[in-house]
VMD Tcl script that builds the backbone (N, CA, C; Angstrom):
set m [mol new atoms 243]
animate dup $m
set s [atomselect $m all]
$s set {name element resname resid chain x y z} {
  {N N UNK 1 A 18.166 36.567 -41.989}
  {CA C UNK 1 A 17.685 37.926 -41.901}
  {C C UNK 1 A 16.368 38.043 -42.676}
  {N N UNK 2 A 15.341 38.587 -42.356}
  {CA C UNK 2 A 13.908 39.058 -42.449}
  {C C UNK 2 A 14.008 39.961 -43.508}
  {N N UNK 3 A 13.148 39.919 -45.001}
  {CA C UNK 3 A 13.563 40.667 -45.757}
  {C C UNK 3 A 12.502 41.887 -45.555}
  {N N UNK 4 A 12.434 43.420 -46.085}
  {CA C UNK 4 A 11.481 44.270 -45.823}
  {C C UNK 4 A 10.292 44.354 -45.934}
  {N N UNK 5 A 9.559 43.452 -46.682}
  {CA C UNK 5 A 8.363 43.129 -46.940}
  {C C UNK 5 A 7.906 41.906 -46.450}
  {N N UNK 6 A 8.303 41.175 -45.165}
  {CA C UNK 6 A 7.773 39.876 -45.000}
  {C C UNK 6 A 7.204 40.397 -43.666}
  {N N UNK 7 A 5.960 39.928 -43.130}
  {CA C UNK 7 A 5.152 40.291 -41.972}
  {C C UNK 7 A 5.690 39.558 -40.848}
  {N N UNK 8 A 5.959 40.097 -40.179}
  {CA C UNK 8 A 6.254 39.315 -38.932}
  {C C UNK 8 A 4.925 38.415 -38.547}
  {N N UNK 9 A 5.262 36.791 -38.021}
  {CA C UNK 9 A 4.004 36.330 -37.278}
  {C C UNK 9 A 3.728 36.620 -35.774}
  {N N UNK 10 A 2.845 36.554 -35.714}
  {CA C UNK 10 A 2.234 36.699 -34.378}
  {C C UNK 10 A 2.216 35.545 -33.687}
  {N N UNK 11 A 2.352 35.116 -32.245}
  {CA C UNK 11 A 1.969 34.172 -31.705}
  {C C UNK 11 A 1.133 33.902 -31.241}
  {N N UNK 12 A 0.330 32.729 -31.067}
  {CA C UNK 12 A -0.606 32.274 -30.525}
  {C C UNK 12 A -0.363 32.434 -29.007}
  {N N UNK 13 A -1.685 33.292 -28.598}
  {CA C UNK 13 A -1.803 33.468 -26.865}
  {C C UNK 13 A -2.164 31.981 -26.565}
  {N N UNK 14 A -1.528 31.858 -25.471}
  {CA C UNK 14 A -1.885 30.396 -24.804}
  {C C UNK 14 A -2.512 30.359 -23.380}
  {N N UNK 15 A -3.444 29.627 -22.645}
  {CA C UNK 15 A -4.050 29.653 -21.241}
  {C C UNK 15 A -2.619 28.730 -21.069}
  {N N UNK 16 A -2.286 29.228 -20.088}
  {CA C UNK 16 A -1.746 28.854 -19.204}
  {C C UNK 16 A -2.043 27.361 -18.177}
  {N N UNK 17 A -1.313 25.660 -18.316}
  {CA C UNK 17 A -1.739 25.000 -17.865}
  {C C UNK 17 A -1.677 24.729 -16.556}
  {N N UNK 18 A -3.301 23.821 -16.741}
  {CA C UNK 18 A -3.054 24.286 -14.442}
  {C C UNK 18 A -2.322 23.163 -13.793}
  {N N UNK 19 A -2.043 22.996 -12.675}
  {CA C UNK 19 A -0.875 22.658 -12.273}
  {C C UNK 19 A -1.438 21.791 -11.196}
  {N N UNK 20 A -1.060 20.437 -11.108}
  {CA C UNK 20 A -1.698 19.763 -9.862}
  {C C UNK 20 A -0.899 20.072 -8.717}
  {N N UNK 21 A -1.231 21.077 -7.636}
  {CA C UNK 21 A -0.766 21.313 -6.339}
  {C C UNK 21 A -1.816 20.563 -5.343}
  {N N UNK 22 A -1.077 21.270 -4.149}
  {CA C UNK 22 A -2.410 21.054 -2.960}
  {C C UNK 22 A -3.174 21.812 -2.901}
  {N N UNK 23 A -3.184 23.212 -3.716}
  {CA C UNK 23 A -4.379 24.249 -3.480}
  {C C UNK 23 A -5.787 23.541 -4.734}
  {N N UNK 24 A -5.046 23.112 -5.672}
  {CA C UNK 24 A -6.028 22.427 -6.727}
  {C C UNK 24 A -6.597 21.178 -6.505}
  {N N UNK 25 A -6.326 20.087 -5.644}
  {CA C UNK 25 A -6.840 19.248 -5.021}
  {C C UNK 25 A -7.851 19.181 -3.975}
  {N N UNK 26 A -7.481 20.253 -3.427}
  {CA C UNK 26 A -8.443 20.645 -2.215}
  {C C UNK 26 A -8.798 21.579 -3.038}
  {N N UNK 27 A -9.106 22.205 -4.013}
  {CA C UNK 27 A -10.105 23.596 -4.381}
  {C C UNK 27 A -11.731 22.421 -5.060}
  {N N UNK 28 A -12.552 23.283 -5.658}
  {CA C UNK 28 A -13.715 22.450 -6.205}
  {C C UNK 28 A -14.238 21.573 -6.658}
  {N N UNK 29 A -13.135 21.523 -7.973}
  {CA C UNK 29 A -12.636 20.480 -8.471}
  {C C UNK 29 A -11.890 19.174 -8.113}
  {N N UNK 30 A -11.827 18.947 -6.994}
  {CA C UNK 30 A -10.282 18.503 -6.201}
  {C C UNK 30 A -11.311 17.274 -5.448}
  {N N UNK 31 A -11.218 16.685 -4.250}
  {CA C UNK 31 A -11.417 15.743 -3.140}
  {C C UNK 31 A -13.100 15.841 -3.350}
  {N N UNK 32 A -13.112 17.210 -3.064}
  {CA C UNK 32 A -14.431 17.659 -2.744}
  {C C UNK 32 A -15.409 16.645 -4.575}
  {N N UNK 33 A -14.974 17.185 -5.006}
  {CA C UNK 33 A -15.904 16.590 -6.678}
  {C C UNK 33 A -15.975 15.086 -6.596}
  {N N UNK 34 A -14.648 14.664 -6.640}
  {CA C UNK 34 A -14.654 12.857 -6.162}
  {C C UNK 34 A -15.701 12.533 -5.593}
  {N N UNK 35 A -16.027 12.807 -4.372}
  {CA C UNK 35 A -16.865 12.003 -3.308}
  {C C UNK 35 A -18.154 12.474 -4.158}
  {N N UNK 36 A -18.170 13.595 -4.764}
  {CA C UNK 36 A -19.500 13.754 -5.418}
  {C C UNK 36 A -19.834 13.025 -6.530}
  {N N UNK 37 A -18.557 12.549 -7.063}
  {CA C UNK 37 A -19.101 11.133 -8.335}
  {C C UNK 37 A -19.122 10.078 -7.702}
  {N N UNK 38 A -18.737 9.578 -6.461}
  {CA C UNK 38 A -18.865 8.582 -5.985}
  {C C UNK 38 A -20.103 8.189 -4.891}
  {N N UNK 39 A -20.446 9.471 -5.204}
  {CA C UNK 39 A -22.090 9.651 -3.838}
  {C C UNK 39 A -22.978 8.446 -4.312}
  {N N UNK 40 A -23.413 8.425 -5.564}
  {CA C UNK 40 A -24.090 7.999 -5.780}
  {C C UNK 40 A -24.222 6.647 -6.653}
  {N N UNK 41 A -22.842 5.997 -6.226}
  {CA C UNK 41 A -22.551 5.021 -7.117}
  {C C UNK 41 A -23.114 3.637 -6.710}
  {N N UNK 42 A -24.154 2.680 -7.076}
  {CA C UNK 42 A -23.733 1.644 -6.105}
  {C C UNK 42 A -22.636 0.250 -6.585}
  {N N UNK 43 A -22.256 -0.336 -5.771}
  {CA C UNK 43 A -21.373 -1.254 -5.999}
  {C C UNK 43 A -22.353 -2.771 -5.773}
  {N N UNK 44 A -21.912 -3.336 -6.909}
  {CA C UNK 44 A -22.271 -4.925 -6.831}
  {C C UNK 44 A -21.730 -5.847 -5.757}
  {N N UNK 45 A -20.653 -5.631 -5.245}
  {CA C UNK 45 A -20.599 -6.371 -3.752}
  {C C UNK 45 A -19.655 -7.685 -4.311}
  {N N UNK 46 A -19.714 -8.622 -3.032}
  {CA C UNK 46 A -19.080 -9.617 -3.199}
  {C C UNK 46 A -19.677 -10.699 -4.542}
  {N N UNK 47 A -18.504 -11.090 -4.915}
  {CA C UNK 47 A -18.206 -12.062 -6.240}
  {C C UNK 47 A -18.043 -10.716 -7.431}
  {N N UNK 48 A -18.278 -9.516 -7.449}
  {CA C UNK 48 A -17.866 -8.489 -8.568}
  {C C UNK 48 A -17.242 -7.555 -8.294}
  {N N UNK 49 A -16.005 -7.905 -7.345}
  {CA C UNK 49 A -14.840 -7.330 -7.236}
  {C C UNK 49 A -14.529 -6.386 -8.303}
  {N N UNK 50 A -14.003 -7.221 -9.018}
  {CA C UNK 50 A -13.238 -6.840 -10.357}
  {C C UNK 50 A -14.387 -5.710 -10.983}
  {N N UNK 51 A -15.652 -5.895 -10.982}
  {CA C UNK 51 A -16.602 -5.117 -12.114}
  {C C UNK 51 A -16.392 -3.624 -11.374}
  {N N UNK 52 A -16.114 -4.082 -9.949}
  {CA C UNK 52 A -16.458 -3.329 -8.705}
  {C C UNK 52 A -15.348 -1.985 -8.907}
  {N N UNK 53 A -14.076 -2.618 -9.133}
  {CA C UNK 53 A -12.751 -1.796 -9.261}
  {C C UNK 53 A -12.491 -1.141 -10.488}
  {N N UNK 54 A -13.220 -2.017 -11.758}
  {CA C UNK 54 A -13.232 -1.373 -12.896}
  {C C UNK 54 A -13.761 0.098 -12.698}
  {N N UNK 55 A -15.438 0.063 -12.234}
  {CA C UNK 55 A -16.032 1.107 -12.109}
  {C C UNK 55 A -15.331 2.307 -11.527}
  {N N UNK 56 A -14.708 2.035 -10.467}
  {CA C UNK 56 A -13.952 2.976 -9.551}
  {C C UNK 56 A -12.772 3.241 -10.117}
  {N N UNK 57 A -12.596 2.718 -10.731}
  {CA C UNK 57 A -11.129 3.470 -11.247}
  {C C UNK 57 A -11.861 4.217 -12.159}
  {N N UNK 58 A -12.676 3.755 -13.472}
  {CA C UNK 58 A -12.892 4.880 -14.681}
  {C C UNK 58 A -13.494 6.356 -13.876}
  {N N UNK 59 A -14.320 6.070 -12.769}
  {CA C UNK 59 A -14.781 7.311 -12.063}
  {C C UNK 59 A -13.602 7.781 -11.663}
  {N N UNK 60 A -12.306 7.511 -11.549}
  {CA C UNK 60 A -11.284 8.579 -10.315}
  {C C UNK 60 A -10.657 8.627 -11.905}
  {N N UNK 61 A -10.145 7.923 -13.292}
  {CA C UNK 61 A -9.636 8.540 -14.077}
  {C C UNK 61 A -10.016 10.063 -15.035}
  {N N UNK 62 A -11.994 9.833 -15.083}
  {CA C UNK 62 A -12.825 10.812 -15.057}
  {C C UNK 62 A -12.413 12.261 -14.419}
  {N N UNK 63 A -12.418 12.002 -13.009}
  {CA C UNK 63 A -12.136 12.915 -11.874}
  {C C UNK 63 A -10.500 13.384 -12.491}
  {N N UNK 64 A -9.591 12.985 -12.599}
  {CA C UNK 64 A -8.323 13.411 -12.685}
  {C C UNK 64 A -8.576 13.837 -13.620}
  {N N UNK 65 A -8.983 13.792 -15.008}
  {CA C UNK 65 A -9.243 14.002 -16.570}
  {C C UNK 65 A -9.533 15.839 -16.406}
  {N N UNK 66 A -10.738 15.631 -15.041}
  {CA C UNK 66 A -11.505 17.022 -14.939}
  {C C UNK 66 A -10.796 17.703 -14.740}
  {N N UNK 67 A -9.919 17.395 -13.812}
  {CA C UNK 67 A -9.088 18.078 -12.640}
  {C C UNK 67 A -7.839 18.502 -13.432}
  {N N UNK 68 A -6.723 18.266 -14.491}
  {CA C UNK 68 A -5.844 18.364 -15.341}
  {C C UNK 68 A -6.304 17.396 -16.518}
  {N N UNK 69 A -6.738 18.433 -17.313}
  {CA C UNK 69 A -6.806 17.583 -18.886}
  {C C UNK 69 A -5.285 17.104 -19.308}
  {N N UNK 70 A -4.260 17.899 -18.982}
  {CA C UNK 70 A -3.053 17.583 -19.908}
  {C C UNK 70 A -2.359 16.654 -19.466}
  {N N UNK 71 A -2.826 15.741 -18.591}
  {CA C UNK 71 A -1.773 14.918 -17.697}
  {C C UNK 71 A -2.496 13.973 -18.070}
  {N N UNK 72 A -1.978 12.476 -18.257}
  {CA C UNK 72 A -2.411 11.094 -18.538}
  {C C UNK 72 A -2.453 10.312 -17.355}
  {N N UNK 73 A -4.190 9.464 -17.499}
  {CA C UNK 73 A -3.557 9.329 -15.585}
  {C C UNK 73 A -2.291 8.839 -15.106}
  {N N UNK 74 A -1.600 7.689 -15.930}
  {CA C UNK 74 A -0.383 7.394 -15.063}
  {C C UNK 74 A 0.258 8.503 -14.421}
  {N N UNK 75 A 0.368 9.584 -15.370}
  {CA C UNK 75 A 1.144 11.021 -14.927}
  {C C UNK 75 A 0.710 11.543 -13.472}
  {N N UNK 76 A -1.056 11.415 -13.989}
  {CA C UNK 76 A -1.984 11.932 -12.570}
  {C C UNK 76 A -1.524 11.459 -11.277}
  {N N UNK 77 A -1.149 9.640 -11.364}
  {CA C UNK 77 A -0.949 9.367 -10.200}
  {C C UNK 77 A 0.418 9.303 -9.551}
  {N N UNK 78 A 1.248 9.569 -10.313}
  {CA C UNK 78 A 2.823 9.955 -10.064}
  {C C UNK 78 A 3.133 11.219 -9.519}
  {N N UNK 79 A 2.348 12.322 -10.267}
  {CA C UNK 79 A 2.518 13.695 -9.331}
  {C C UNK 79 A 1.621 13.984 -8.340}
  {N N UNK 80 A 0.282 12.682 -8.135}
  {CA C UNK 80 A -0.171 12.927 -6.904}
  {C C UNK 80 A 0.349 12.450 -5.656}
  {N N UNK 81 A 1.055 11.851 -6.201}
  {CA C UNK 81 A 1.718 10.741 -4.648}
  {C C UNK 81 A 2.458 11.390 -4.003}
}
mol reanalyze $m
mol bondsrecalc $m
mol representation Tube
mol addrep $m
C-alpha cells in the first residue's frame, strides 16, 4: 500500500513499434527503397563472388535495419518469409 505522501510515477509514453506486414514492405520504405540502394551498386563479377554477396547482403541488412530497427536481421528474415 502507497503511503500519503509518495507521488505516484508516471509512465513513459512509448511510439508504438512498427510491424513488418505487407502494407510496410510494399509502402516507401519497403521493395521500392531496396532497388534504390541497389541502383547504383556495381558488382565485381566473376572470381568475386563472395566480395560480390558480402556487399549484397550488408545492403539488404541496411535496408531491413531501415525498415524495422527492432528486429535483428535473422528475425527480419524469419518474419519475412
Amino acid at each position: 500500500m502507497k503511503k500519503a505522501n509518495e507521488v505516484a510515477k508516471k509512465k513513459a509514453s512509448r511510439r508504438p513499434r512498427p510491424k513488418l506486414d505487407a502494407i510496410r514492405l510494399t509502402g516507401p520504405r519497403g521493395f521500392d527503397e531496396l532497388t534504390n540502394l541497389l541502383k547504383h551498386e556495381k558488382f565485381k563479377g566473376k572470381g568475386q563472388e563472395f566480395a560480390d554477396l558480402d556487399t549484397l547482403m550488408h545492403k539488404f541488412e541496411y535496408w531491413a535495419h531501415r525498415l524495422v530497427p527492432h528486429l535483428a536481421f535473422d528475425d527480419f528474415i524469419e518474419k519475412a518469409e
